[in-house]
Structure formats: structure tokens, C-alpha cells
Phi, psi and omega in degrees: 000332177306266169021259206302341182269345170255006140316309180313285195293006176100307197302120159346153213257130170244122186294171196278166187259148175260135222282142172081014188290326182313300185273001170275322163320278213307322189279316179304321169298310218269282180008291174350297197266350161303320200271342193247345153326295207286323167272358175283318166323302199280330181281347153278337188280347159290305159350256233289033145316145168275131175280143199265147157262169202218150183208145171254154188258135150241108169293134170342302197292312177315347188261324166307314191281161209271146178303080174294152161274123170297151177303139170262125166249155149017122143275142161339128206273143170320144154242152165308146183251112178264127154298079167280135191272134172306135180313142187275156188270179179310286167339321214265297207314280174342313167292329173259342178293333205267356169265346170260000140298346181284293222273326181288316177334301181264000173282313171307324194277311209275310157317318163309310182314283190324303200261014177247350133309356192260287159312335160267358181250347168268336162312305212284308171310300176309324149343281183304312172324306200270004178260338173284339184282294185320274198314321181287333186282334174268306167298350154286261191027283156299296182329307175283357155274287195317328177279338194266328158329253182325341171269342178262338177290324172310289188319325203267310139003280168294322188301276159334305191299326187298287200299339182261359127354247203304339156322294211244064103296333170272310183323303168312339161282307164327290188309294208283006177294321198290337241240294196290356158317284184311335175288301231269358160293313198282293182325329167316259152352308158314295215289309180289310186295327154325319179305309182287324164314301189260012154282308150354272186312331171284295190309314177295346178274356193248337169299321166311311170278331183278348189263004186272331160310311195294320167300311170310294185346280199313290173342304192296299165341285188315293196314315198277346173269350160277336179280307162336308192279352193252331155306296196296353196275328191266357150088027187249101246238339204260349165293332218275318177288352197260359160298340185273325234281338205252000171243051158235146170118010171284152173129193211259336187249316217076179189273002164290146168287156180073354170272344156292337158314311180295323178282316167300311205284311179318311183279329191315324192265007179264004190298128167232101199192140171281135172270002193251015175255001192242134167256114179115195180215063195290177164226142173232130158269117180241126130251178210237143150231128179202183239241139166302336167261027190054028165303134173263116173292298196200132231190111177208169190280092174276339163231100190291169193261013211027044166232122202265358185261273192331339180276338142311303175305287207292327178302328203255346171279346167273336203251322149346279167322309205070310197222112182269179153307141161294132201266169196290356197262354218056012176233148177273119188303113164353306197214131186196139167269147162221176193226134165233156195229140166312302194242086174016000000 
């Protein structure tokens, strides 16, 4: 627990203490105070040796004679008194092997301690090391999970952004498909009522013309049956014949063979109508009335074919024509039927 709390806090590694240190204390002190007994004894009992004295001697003569001063010499060099410390007894040798067994002891303990802080501060390195290599590696990891995240969100981006592009580019296609449908219905349309405006404005000029005909006709008729009745009254007989003259060529076919063939090719190409829009092969029969010169007077549906749109196509293709053939004789029979068939 030690350890580890001054591993936490940082504070230097303090070994653990070992049992009996007080009393192993306690035997080093006094072991000491023994030790110091013992040499203060042995430096006084060398201290009180006796010192030798020392006297000169003068003779008569010497004292007679005159006194030099002796030459000074040098003094003497000191010499140091070296102090051999009495051989230690037994006790001491004991006392000190047993402090340098103490002393190897905890040198040992202290070295062990050290390398196996050594060995416990290279563990911790390798730890942090390989938690640091794991944290870089989890953080490229991420990094290279977020770009690739952010690189499929871009995408995804573009992706959407294209489609809806191109949405509303087909909607824009669309509108303006939609938009020239509607010019070219409506052009159409423009296209049709012009047509029929003026296929209108013809059948009326020609409804105008056929009723203007018809009135000559009638006109012309009144007359010639008044000059007939005013030739019989005066006894001239060659009006009344050249008068029968004009009601031949009546009838269904007229009287050429082939001249209804002759009436179809003419009317057939103003026919405007699909034949795949009909079930069947119905026939519509039209009569005619018409002008020796072949003005059609008045031209209707005597028998339908019971399709109303074909019975129209054929009326408004006839009402076309305007002008039917002339028969082998050079005149168009008055009053005739023709039959017309979708697919011949």
C-alpha cells in the first residue's frame, strides 16, 4: 500500500520498515557506549606514563670563560604519537561482524529494493508505453473511422444532391413535355377548328352554291314546264320532247355500266376516316341529287351503315366532291344512290 500511494503521489520510494528495528537501535547504542568506555580507559592509562628529567653539569673552568650565546638551532620536528588502539576482544569482533552483517544486509535489502524499483519502474514503462501505443492506435482508428464517416456523409450528400438534380430535371422535362403537349393540343386543336372553320365556310359556300343551283334547276324546270305547257297550247310538240329527255338517267346506278365505280373513285379520296376504328364492314348508301353538270344539289344518308361516324365521313366526302361524273351519255343522272364500304 505504501508502494503504491507514493507511486500515486510522486514522493520518493520509502522501504518498508523491518520488525525489531527499536531493538536492534537499542543493542547499537549501548554496543557504543561500551565501545566508548573502553577507549577513553585505554587513552588515559598511556596519558599517565612518567616523564624522564633531564640536568647540566659546569665546571670551573667553563664558568671562567666567556659565555657564547649558543647558536639556535631548528627546533625539532614534532613527531605525532600514534596511538595503537588495543586489539578488540572478542565482543567487539562479534559486535562488528554483526554490524557488517546489518550493514550487508540492508545494503543487500537496499540494492534488491532498488532494482526491483527498477524493474518495477521499467514494467510501468512498458505499461505506459504499450497504453500509449493502444491510445494512438485507437485514435488513428477513430480518425480513420470519422473520415471515412465524413467521407460517406459527403457522399451521401452528393448522392441526394445529384438525385434530387436529376428529380428536378425530370419534373423540368416533364413540365415542359407537358407544357408542348398542351401547345401542340392546343395547336392541334387551333389546327382542327381551323379546318372545320373552313370545311364549314366551304360546305356553306357550297351548300350556296348548291342551293343557288337548285333554284336555277327549279327555275329553269318552271320555265321549261311553262314553255311546255305554252308549246302545247300553240301546237309545237319537239319542246315537250326534248323535255322528256331530261328525266333519264334516274335510278341507283345511272345508266352507264361502271359509273358507280366512277362515282367512288371521285368521292373516295375526300374520305377521311380509319377503318381499324370500325368492326365489320357495314355499308352506307347516299343519295344524290344532282345538276346535268354534276353539281351535287342535295346528297343524304338513305341507309345507314349504323356507325355514325362513317355515315358522316362518307356525307362530308361526297358534299367535297362537289361535282359528281358525267355518265357515257355526258350527263350526270339526276337522282341515284351509291354504297360506300369502309375497307371496299
Amino acid at each position: 500500500m505504501n508502494n503504491r500511494s507514493n507511486q500515486n503521489t510522486g514522493y520518493p520510494f520509502d522501504p518498508p520498515r523491518e520488525r525489531g528495528t527499536w531493538r536492534s537501535l537499542g543493542l547499537a547504542v549501548v554496543m557504543h557506549c561500551l565501545l566508548l568506555l573502553f577507549l577513553l580507559h585505554g587513552i588515559q592509562w598511556q596519558n599517565s606514563a612518567p616523564v624522564g628529567a633531564q640536568a647540566e653539569l659546569w665546571t670551573a673552568e667553563e664558568l671562567n670563560q666567556p659565555v657564547t650565546p649558543p647558536t639556535p638551532q631548528p627546533p625539532a620536528p614534532v613527531v605525532p604519537k600514534v596511538v595503537t588502539p588495543p586489539p578488540p576482544d572478542d565482543a567487539d569482533i562479534a559486535l562488528q561482524e554483526a554490524k557488517k552483517r546489518q550493514q550487508q544486509a540492508q545494503e543487500q535489502a537496499l540494492l534488491a529494493e532498488q532494482e526491483r524499483q527498477k524493474q518495477l519502474q521499467l514494467q510501468q514503462d512498458a505499461d505506459a508505453r504499450l497504453q500509449q501505443e493502444r491510445a494512438a492506435q485507437a485514435k488513428l482508428a477513430q480518425q480513420k473511422a470519422d473520415a471515412q464517416k465524413l467521407a460517406q456523409q459527403k457522399a451521401d450528400e452528393l448522392k441526394q444532391q445529384q438525385q434530387l438534380k436529376d428529380q428536378q430535371l425530370k419534373d423540368q422535362q416533364a413540365k415542359d413535355q407537358q407544357l408542348k403537349d398542351q401547345q401542340a393540343k392546343q395547336q392541334q386543336q387551333q389546327a382542327q377548328a381551323a379546318q372545320q372553320k373552313a370545311e364549314a365556310q366551304k360546305e356553306a359556300k357550297a351548300q350556296q352554291a348548291a342551293d343557288a343551283k337548285a333554284k336555277a334547276a327549279s327555275d329553269k324546270a318552271r320555265a321549261a314546264n311553262l314553255a311546255r305547257l305554252q308549246g302545247s297550247a300553240a301546237g309545237q310538240t319537239d319542246g315537250a320532247n326534248g323535255l322528256g329527255s331530261t328525266g333519264t338517267g334516274t335510278g341507283s346506278g345511272g345508266t352507264g355500266a361502271g359509273y358507280s365505280d366512277k362515282v367512288r373513285r371521285k368521292v373516295q379520296p375526300n374520305i377521311v376516316f380509319v377503318p381499324s376504328s370500325i368492326d365489320g364492314n357495314p355499308a352506307a348508301v347516299v343519295a344524290l341529287h344532282c345538276a346535268p353538270d354534276g353539281d351535287v344539289l342535295e346528297a343524304h344518308i338513305s341507309t345507314s351503315s349504323g356507325n355514325a361516324a362513317w355515315d358522316d365521313a362518307v356525307l362530308r366526302a361526297v358534299q367535297k366532291s362537289g361535282q359528281m361524273p358525267r355518265d357515257t351519255d355526258g350527263k350526270t343522272p339526276s337522282n341515284f344512290t351509291i354504297t360506300f364500304r369502309p375497307k371496299g
